[in-house]
PyMOL Python script that loads the backbone (N, CA, C, O; Angstrom):
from pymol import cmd

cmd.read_pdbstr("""\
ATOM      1  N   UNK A   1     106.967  44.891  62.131  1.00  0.00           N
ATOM      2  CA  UNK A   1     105.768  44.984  62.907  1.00  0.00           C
ATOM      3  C   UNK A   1     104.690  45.768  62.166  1.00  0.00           C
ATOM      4  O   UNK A   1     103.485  45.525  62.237  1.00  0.00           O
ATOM      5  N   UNK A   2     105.260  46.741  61.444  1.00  0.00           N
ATOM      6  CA  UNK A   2     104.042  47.457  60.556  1.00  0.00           C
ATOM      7  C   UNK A   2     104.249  47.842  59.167  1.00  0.00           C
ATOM      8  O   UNK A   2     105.385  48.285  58.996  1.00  0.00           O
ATOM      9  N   UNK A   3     103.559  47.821  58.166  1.00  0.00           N
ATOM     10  CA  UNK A   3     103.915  48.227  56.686  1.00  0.00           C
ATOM     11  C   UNK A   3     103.894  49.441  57.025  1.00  0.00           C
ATOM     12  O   UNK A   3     103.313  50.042  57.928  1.00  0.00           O
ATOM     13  N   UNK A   4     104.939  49.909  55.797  1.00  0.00           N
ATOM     14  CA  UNK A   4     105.540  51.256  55.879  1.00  0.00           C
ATOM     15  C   UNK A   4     104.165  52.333  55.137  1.00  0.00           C
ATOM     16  O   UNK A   4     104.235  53.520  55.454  1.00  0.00           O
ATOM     17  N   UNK A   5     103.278  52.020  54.433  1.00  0.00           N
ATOM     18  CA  UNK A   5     102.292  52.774  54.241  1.00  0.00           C
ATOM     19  C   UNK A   5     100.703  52.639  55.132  1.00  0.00           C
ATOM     20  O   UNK A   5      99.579  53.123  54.998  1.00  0.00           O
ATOM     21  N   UNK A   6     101.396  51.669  56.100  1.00  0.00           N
ATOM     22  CA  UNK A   6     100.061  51.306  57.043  1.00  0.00           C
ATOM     23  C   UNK A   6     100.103  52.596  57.802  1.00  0.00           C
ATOM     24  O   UNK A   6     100.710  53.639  57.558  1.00  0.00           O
ATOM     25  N   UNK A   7      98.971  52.124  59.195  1.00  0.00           N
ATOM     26  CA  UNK A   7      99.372  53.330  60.333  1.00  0.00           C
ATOM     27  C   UNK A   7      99.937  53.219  60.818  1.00  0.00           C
ATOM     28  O   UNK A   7     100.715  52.386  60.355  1.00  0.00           O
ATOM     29  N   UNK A   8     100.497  53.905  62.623  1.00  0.00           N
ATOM     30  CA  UNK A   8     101.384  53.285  63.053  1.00  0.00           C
ATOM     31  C   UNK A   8     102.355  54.656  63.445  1.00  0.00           C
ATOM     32  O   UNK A   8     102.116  55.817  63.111  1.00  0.00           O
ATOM     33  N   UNK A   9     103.197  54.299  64.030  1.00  0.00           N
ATOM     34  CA  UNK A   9     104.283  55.754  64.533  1.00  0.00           C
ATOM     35  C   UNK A   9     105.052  56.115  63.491  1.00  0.00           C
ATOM     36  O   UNK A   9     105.334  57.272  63.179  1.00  0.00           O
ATOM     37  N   UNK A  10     105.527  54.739  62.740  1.00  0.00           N
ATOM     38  CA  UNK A  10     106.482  54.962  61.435  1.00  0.00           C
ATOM     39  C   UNK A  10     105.758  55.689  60.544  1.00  0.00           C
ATOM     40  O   UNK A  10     106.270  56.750  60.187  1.00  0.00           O
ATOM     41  N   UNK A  11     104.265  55.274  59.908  1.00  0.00           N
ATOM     42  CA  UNK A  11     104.021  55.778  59.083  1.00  0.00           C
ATOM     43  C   UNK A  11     103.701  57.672  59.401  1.00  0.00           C
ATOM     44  O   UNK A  11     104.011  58.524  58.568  1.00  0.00           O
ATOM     45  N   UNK A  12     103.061  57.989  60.718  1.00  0.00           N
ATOM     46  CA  UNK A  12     103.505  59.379  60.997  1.00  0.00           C
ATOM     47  C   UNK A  12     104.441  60.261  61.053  1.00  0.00           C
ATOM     48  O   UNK A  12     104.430  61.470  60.821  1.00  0.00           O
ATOM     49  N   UNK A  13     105.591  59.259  61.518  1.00  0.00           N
ATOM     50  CA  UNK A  13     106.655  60.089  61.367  1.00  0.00           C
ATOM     51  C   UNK A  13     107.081  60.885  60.016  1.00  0.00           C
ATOM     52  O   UNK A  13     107.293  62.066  59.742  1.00  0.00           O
ATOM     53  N   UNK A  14     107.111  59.136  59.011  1.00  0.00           N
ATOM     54  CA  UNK A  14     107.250  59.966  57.719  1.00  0.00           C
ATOM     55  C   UNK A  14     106.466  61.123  56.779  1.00  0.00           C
ATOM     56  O   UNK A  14     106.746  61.888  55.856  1.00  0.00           O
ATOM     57  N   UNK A  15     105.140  60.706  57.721  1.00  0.00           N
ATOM     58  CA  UNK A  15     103.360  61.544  56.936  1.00  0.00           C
ATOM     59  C   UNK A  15     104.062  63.254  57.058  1.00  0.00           C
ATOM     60  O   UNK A  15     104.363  64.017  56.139  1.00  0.00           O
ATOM     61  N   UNK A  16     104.168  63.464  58.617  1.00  0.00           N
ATOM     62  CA  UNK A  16     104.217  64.694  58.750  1.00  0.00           C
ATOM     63  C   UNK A  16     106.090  65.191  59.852  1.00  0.00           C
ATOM     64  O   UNK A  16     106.390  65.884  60.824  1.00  0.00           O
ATOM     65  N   UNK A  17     106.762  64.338  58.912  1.00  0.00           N
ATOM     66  CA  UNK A  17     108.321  65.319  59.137  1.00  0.00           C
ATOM     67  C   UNK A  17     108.751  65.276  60.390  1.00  0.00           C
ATOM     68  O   UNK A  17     109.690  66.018  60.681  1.00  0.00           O
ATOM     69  N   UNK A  18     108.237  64.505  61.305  1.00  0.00           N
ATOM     70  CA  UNK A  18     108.496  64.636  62.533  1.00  0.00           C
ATOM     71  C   UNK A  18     108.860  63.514  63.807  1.00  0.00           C
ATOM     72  O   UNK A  18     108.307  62.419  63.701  1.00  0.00           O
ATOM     73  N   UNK A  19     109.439  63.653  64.575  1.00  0.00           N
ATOM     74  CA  UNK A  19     109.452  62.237  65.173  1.00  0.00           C
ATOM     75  C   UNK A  19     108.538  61.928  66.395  1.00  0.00           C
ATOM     76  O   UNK A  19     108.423  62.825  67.231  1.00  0.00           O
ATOM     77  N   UNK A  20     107.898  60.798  66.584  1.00  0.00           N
ATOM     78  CA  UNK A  20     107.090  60.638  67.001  1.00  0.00           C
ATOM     79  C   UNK A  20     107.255  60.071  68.170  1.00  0.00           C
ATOM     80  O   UNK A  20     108.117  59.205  68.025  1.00  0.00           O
ATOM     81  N   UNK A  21     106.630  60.122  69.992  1.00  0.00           N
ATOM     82  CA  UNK A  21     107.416  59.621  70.608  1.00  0.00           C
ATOM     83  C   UNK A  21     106.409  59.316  71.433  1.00  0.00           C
ATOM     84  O   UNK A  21     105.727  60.184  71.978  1.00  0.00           O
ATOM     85  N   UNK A  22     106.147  57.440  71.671  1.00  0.00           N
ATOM     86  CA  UNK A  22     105.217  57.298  72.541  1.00  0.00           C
ATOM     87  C   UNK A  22     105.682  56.573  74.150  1.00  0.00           C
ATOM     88  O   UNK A  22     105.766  55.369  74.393  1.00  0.00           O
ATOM     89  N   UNK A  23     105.887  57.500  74.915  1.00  0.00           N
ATOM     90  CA  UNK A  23     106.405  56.999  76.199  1.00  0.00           C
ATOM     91  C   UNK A  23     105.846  55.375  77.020  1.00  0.00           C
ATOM     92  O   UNK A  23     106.596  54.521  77.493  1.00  0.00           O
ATOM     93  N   UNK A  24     104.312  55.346  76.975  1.00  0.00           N
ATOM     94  CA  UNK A  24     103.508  54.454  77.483  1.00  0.00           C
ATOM     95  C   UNK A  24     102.482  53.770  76.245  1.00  0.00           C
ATOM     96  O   UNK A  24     101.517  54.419  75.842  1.00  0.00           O
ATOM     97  N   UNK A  25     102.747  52.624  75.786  1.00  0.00           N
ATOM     98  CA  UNK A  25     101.704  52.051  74.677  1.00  0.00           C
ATOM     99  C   UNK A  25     100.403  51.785  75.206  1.00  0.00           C
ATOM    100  O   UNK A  25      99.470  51.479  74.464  1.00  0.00           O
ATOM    101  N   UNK A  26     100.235  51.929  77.012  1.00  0.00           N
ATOM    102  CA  UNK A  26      99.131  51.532  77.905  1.00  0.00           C
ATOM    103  C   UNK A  26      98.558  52.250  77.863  1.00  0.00           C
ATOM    104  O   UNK A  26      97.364  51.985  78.005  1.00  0.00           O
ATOM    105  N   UNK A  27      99.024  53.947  77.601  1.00  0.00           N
ATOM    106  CA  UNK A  27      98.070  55.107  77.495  1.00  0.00           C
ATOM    107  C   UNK A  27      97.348  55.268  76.451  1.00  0.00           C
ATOM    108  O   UNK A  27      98.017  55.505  75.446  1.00  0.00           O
ATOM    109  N   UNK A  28      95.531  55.206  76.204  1.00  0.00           N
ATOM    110  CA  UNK A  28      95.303  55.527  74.784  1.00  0.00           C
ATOM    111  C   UNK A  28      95.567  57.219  74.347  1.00  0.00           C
ATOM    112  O   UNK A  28      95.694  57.590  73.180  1.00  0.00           O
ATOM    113  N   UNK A  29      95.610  57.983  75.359  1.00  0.00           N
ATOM    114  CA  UNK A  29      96.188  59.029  75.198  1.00  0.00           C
ATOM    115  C   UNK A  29      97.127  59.711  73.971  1.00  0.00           C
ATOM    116  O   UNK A  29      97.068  60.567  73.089  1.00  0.00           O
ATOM    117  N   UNK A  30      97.962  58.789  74.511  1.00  0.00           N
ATOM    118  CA  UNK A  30      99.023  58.820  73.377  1.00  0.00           C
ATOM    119  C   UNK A  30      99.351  58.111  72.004  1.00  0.00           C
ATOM    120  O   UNK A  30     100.305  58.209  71.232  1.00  0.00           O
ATOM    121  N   UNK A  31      97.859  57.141  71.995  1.00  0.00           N
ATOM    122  CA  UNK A  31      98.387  56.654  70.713  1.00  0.00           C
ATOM    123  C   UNK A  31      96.957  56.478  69.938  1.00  0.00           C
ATOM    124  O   UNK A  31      95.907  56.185  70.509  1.00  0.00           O
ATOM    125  N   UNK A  32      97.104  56.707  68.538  1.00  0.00           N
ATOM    126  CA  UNK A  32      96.011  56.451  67.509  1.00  0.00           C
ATOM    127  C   UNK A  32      95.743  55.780  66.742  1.00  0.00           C
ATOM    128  O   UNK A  32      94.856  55.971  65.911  1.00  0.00           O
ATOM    129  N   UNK A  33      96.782  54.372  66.879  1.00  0.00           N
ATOM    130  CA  UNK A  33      96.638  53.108  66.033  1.00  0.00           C
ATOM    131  C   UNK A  33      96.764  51.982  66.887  1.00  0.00           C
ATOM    132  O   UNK A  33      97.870  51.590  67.262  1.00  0.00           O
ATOM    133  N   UNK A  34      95.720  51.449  67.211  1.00  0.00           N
ATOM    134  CA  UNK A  34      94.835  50.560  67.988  1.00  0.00           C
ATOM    135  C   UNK A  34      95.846  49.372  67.836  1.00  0.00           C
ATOM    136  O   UNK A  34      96.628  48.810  68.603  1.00  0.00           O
ATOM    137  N   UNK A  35      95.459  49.215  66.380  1.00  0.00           N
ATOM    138  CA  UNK A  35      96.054  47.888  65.913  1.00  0.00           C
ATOM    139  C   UNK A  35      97.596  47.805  66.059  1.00  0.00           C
ATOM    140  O   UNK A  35      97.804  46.802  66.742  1.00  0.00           O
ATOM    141  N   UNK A  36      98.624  48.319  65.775  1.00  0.00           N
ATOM    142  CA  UNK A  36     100.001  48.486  65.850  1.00  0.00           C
ATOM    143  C   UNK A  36     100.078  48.304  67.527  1.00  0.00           C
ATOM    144  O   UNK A  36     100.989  47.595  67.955  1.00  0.00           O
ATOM    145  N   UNK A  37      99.142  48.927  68.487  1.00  0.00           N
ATOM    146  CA  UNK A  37      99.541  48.940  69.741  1.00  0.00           C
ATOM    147  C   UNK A  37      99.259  47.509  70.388  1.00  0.00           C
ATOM    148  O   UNK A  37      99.908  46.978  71.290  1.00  0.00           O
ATOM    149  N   UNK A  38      98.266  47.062  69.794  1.00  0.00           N
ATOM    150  CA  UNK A  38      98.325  45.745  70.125  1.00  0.00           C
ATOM    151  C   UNK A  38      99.206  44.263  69.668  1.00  0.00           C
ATOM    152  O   UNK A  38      99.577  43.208  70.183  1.00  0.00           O
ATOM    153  N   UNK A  39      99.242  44.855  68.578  1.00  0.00           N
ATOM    154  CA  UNK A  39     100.459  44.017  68.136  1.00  0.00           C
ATOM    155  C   UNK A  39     102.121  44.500  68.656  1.00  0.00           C
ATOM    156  O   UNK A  39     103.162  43.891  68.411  1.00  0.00           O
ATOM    157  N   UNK A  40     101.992  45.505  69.270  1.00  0.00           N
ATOM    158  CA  UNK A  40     103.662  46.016  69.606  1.00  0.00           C
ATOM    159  C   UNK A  40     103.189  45.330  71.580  1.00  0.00           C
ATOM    160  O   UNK A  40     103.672  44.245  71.904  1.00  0.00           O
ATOM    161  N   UNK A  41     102.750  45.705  72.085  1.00  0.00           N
ATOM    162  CA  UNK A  41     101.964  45.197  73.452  1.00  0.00           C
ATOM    163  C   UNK A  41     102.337  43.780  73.228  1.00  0.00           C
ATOM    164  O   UNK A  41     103.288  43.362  73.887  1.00  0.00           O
ATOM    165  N   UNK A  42     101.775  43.016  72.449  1.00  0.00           N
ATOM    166  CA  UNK A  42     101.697  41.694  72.459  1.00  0.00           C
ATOM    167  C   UNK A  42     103.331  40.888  72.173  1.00  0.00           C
ATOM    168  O   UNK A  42     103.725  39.773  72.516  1.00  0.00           O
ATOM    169  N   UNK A  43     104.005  41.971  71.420  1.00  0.00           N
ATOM    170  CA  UNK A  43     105.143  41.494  71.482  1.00  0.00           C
ATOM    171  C   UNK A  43     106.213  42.126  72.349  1.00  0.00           C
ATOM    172  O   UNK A  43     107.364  42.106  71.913  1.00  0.00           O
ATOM    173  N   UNK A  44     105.919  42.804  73.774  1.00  0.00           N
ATOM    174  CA  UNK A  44     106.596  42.640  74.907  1.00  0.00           C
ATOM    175  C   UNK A  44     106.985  44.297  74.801  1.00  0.00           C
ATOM    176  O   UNK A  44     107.252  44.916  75.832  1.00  0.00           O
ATOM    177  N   UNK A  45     106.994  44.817  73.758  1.00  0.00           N
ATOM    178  CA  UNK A  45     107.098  46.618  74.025  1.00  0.00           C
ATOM    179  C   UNK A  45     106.640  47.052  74.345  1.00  0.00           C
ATOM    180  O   UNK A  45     105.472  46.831  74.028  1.00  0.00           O
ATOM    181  N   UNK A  46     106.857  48.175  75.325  1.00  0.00           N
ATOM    182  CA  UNK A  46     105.836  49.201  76.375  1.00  0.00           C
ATOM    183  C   UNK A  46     106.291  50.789  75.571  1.00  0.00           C
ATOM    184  O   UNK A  46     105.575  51.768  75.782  1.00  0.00           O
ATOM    185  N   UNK A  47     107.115  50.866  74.964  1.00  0.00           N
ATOM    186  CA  UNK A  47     106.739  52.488  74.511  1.00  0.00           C
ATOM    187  C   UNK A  47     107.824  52.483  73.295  1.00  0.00           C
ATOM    188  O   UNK A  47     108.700  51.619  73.294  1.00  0.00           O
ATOM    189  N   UNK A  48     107.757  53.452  72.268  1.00  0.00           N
ATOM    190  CA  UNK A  48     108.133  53.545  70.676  1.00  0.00           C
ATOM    191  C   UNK A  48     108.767  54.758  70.339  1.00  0.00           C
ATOM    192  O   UNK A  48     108.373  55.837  70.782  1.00  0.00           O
ATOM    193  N   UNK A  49     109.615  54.651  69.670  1.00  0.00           N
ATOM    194  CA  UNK A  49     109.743  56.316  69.192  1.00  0.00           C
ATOM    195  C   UNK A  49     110.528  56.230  67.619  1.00  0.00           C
ATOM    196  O   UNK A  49     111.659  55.764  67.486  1.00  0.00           O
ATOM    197  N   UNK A  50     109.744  56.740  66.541  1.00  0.00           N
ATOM    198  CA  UNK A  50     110.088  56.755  65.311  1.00  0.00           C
ATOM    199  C   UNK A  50     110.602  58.004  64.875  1.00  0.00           C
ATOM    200  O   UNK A  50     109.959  59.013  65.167  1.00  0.00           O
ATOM    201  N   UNK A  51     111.343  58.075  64.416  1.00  0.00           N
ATOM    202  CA  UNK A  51     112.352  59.479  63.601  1.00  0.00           C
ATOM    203  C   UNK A  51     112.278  59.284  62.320  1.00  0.00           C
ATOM    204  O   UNK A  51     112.374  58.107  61.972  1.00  0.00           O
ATOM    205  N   UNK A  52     112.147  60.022  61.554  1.00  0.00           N
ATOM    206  CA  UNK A  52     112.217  60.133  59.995  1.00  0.00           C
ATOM    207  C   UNK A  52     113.688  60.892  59.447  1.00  0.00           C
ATOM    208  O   UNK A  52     113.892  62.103  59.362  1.00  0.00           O
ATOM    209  N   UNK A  53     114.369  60.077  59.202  1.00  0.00           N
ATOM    210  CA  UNK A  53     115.626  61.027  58.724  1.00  0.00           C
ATOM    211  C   UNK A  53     115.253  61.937  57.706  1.00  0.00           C
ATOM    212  O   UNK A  53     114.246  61.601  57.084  1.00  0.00           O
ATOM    213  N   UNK A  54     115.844  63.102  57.334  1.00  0.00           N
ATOM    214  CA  UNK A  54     115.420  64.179  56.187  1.00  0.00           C
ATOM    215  C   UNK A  54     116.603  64.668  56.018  1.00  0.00           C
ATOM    216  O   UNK A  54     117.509  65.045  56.761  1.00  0.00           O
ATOM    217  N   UNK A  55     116.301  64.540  54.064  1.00  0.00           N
ATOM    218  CA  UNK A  55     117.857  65.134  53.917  1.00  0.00           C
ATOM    219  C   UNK A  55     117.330  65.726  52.698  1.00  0.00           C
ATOM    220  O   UNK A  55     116.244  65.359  52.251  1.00  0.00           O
ATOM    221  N   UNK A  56     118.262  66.909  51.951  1.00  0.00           N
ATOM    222  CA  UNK A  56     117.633  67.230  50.815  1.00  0.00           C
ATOM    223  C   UNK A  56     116.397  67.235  50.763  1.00  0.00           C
ATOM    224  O   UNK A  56     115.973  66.957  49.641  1.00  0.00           O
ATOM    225  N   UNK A  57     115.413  67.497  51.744  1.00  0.00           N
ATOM    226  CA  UNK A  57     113.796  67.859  51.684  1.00  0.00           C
ATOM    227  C   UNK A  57     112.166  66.637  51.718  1.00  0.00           C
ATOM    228  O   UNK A  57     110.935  66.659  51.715  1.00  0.00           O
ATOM    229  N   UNK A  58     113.669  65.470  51.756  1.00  0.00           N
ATOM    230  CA  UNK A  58     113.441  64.541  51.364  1.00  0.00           C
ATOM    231  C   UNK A  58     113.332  63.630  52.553  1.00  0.00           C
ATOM    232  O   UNK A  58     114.321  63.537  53.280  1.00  0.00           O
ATOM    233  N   UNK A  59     111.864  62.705  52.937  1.00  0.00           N
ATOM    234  CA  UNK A  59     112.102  61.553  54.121  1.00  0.00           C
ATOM    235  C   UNK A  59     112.665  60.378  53.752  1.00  0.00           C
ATOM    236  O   UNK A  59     112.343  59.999  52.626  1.00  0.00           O
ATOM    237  N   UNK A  60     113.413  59.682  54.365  1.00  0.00           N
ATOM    238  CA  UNK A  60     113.916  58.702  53.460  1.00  0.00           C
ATOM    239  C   UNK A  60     114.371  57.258  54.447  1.00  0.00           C
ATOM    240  O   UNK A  60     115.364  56.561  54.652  1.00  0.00           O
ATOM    241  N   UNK A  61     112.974  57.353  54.861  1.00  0.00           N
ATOM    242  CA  UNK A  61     112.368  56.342  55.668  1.00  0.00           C
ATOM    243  C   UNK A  61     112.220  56.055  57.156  1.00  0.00           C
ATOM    244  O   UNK A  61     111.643  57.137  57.265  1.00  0.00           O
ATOM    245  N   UNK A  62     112.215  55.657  58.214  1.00  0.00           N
ATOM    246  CA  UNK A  62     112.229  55.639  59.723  1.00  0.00           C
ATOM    247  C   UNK A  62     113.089  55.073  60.252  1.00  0.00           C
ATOM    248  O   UNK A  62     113.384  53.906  59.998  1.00  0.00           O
ATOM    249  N   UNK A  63     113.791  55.964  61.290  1.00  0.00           N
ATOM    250  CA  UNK A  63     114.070  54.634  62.371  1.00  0.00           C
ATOM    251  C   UNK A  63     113.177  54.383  63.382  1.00  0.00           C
ATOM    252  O   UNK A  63     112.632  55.356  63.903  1.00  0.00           O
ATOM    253  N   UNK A  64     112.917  53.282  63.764  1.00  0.00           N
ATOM    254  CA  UNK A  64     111.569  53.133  65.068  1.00  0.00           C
ATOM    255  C   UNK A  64     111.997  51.981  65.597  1.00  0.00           C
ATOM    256  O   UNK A  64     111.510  50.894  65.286  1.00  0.00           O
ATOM    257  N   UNK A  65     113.251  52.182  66.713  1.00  0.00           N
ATOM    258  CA  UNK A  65     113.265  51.654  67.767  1.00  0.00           C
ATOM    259  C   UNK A  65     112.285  51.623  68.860  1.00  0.00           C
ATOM    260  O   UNK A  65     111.783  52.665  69.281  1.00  0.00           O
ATOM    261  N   UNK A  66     111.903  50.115  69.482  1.00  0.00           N
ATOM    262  CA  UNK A  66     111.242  49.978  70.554  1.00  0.00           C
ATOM    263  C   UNK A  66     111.578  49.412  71.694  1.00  0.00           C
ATOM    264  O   UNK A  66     112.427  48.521  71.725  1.00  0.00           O
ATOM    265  N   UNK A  67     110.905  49.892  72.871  1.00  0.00           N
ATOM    266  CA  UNK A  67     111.604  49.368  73.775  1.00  0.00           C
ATOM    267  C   UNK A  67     110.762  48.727  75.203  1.00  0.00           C
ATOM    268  O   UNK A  67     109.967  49.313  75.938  1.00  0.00           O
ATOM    269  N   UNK A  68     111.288  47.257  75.273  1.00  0.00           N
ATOM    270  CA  UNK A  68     110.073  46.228  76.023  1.00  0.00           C
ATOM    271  C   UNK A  68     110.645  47.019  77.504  1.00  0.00           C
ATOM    272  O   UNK A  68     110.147  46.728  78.591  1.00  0.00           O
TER     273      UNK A  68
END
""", "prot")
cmd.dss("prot")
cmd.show_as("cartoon", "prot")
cmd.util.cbc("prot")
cmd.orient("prot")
């Protein structure tokens, strides 16, 4: 759904170490990539949550389960 250096929850998670967790994709509240939300919306998901595993100091890529 999104390139890994695009925007997006994945790419935050990995930006800044943290996991990212958007309860409602309906809220703009909670989210800052327009485009990802409409394309995750359009394909039947209502809220996201990306984790960045870290090991050795190191991110070493996302998980970002969604869920319609």
């Amino acid at each position: 759904m999104q390139e890994p250096t695009r925007d997006g929850p994945r790419h935050d998670a990995m930006l800044f170490h943290s996991e990212v967790v958007v309860d409602d994709l309906d809220d703009p509240v909670q989210t800052a990539w327009p485009e990802h939300v409409q394309r995750a919306l359009a394909a039947g998901f209502a809220s996201v949550v990306a984790v960045p595993p870290i090991s050795r100091g190191r991110v070493w890529g996302s998980l970002d389960p969604a869920r319609s």
